[in-house]
C-alpha positions in Angstrom: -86.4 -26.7 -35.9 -85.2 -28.0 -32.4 -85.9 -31.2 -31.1 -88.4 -29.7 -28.4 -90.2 -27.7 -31.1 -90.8 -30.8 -33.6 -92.2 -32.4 -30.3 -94.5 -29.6 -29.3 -95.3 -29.4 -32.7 -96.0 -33.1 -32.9 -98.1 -32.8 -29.6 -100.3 -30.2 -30.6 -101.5 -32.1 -34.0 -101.9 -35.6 -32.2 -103.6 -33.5 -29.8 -105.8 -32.0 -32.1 -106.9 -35.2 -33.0 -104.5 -35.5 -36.1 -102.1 -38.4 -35.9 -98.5 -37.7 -37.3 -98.0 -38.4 -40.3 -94.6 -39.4 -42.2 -95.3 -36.6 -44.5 -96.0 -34.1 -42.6 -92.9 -34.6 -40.3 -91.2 -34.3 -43.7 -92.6 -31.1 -44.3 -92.4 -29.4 -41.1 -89.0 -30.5 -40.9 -88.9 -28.7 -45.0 -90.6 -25.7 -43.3 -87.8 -25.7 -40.6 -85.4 -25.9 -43.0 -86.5 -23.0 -45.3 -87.2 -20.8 -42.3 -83.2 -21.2 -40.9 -81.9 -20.5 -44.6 -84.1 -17.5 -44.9 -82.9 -15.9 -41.7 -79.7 -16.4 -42.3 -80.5 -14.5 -45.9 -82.2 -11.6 -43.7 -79.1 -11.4 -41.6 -77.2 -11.4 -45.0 -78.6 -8.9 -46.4 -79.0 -6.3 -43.5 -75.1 -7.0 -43.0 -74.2 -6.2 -46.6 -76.9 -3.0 -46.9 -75.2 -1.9 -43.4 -71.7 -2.3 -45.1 -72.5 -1.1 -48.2 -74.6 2.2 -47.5 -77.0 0.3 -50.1 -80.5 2.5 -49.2 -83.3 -0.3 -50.0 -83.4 -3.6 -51.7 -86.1 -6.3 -52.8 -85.1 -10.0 -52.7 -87.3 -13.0 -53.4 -86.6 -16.7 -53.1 -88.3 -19.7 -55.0 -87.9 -23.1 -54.2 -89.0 -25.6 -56.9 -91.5 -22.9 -58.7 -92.7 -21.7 -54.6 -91.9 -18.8 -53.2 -90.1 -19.4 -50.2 -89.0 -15.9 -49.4 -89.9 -12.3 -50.7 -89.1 -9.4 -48.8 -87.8 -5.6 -48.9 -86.0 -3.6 -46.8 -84.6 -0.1 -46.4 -85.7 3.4 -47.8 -86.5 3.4 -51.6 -87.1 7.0 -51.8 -84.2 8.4 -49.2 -85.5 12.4 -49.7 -89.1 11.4 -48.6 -87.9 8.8 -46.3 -90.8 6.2 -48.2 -90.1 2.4 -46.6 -89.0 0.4 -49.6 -92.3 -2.9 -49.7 -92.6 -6.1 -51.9 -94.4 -3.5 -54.4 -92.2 -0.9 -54.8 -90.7 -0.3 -58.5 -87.2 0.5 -59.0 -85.3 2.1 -62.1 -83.3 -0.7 -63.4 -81.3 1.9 -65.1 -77.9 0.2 -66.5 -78.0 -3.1 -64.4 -79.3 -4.7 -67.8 -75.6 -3.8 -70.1 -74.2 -6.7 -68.6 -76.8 -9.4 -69.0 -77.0 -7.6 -72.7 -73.4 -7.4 -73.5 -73.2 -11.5 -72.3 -76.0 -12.7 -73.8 -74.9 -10.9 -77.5 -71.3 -12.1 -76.7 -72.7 -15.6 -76.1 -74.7 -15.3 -79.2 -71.6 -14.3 -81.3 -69.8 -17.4 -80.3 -72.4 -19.2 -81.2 -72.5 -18.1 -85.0 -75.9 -16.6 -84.4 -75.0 -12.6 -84.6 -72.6 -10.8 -86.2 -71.0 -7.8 -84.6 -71.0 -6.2 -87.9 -74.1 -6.6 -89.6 -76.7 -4.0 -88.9 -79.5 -4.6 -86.5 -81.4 -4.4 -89.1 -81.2 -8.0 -90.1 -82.5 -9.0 -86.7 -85.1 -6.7 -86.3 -87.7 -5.9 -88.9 -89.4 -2.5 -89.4 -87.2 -0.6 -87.6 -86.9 3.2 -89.1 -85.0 3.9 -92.2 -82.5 5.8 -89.9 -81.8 3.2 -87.6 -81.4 0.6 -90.3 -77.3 0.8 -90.8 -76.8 0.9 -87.6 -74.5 -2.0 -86.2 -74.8 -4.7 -82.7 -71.3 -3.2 -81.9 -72.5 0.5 -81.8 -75.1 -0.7 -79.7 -72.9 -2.6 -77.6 -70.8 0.9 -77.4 -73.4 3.1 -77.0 -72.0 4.7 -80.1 -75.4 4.1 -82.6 -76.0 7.7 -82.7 -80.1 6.3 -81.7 -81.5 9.4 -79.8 -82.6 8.5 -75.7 -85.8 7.6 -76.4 -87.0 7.3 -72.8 
């Protein structure tokens, strides 16, 4: 926030009958601070949607359990031309085979799984078919498990 804003600011609550407080200088200087960063983020993202042909996107920001920021931009359904919003759903499709293939490799060097043992000792009450199956076949999409979605 600039130096003339904080004073108009500053102005129009001692105006109001509201003295200044320490506080809330703190705050609307936090405010300030949140607003640059999340226009800088805006420009950020347009840039990189621009450069990357990338057709919509969803972002949200929080600050010490607040949200600060939570936008979307762009076209989520290109054919229909439907405005991506805050409530739009997307397919996450394969974005999760990373985060699953680091969090299994991170529990491997940890002792916790075993590539070779069978799912089944981590999950109960799975079907009789899907018992022998192993965490590397799953991790190679090589289980055999019929697409179930």
């Amino acid at each position: 926030m600039s130096s003339r804003a904080r004073l108009v600011l500053l102005l129009g609550l001692a105006l109001a009958g509201n003295a200044p407080s320490a506080a809330l200088a703190a705050t609307a200087q936090t405010s300030a601070t949140i607003a640059r960063a999340n226009d800088r983020t805006r420009t950020l993202l347009k840039a990189s949607m621009a450069e990357r042909h990338i057709p919509a996107l969803q972002v949200a920001v929080i600050v010490h359990g607040r949200i600060v920021m939570s936008e979307a931009y762009g076209v989520a359904d290109v054919e229909q031309h439907v405005a991506a919003t805050r409530q739009t759903l997307f397919p996450i499709n394969s974005a999760t085979k990373s985060f699953t293939g680091l969090a299994i490799m991170q529990l491997v060097e940890a002792g916790k799984v075993d590539l070779e043992n069978p799912v089944s000792r981590y999950i109960d009450r799975l079907p009789a078919a899907w018992r022998g199956v192993r965490i590397r076949h799953l991790l190679a999409h090589a289980s055999g498990l019929p697409n179930i979605v």
